[in-house]
N, C-alpha and C positions, 0 to 999 in steps of 0.2 A: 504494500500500500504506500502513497506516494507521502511524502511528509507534507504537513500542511503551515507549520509553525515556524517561526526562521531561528534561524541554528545560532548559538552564540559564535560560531567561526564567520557567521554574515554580519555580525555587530560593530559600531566602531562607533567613538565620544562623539557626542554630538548627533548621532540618530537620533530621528522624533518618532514617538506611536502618539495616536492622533485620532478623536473622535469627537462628532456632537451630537445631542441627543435632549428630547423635551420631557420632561418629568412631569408625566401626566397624574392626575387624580388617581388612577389606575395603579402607577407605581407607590403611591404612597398609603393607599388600602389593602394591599396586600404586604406592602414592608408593615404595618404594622400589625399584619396578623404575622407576619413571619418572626416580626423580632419581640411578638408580644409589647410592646411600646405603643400606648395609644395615648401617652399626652396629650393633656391639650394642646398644644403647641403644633401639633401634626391632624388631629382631630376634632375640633372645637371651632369651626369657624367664628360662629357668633360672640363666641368670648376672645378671639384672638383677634377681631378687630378694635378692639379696645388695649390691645398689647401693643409692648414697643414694636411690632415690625406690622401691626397694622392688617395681619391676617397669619395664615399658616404657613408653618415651614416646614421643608422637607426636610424628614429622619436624615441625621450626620451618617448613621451606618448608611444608609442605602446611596447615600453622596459617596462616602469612600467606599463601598462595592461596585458603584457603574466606574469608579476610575479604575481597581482592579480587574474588573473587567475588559478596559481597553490592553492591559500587557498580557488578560489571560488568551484572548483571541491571537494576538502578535507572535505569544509562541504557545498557540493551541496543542502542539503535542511534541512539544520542546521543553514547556518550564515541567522543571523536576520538584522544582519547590519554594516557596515564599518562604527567604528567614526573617526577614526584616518588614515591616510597614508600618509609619506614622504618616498623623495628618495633625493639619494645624487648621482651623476654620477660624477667616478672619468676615466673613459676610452670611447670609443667608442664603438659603437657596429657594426659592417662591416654586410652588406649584405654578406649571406651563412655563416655569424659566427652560430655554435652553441655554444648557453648559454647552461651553468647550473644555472639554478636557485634554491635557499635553503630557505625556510624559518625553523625558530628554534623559540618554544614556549619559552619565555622568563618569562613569568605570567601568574596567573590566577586568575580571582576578581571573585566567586559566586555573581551569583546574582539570590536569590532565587525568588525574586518574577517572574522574567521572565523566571523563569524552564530552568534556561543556565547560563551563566555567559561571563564578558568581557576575552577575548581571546588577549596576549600581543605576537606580534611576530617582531623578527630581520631577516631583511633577506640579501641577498648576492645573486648578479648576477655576475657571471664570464663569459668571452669571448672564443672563441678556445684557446686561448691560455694559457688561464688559469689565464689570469688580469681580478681583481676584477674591471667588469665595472660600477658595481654600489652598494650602501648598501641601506638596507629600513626600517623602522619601521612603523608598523598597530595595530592599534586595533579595534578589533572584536567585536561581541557582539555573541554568538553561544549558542543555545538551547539541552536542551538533546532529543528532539524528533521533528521530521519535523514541521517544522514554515507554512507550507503552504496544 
């Protein structure tokens, strides 16, 4: 079967993975049966229009999984494994905001004995508007030919 994921030996600093995507009503009633979390802050419209952001916001988990997302597709059956991931949320993210999300390859550690090496990435989530809603760093662990 043909690999689908790109190999840590196709990596080099300064690579972008690259996605956008609208955070619909849809996304945010099933994150919060999934992560059990139904603040009001995520489900209460009528009392979050009275809060500082003036209506609801979208779950932080489900922000940092559509950016996980973007390196899990990039190396769909490449990454070996996530050792590392933070996030810093410096904005909101509004139901029907579309993000852009960016991750940028920052390092790259060979590691020959696992036929791949650790994968360093920064990344940046921005809102409609173009406010950086969040920043992230991960590390990877990515093979040069499908792990599975």
């Amino acid at each position: 079967m043909p690999r689908i994921g790109r190999a840590f030996s196709e990596l080099k600093v300064g690579d972008k993975l690259a996605e956008r995507i609208t955070v619909t009503e849809a996304h945010v009633v099933k994150a919060a049966g999934l992560f059990n979390d139904y603040n009001a802050l995520h489900t209460n419209e009528p009392d979050m229009k009275n809060s500082r952001f003036g209506t609801r916001i979208v779950h932080g988990a489900l922000t940092f999984s559509l950016m996980v997302g973007v390196y899990s597709k990039a190396f769909h059956d490449t990454d070996i494994s996530t050792v590392e991931a933070s996030i810093k949320f410096t904005a909101p993210v509004f139901i029907n905001d579309t993000i852009t999300m960016e991750w940028t390859v920052t390092g790259l550690d060979p590691k020959p004995k696992l036929n791949g090496g650790l994968v360093v990435l920064s990344g940046e989530i921005r809102n409609t508007e173009g406010t950086v809603a969040a920043t992230l760093e991960a590390k990877i662990l990515v093979g040069n030919e499908t792990v599975f």
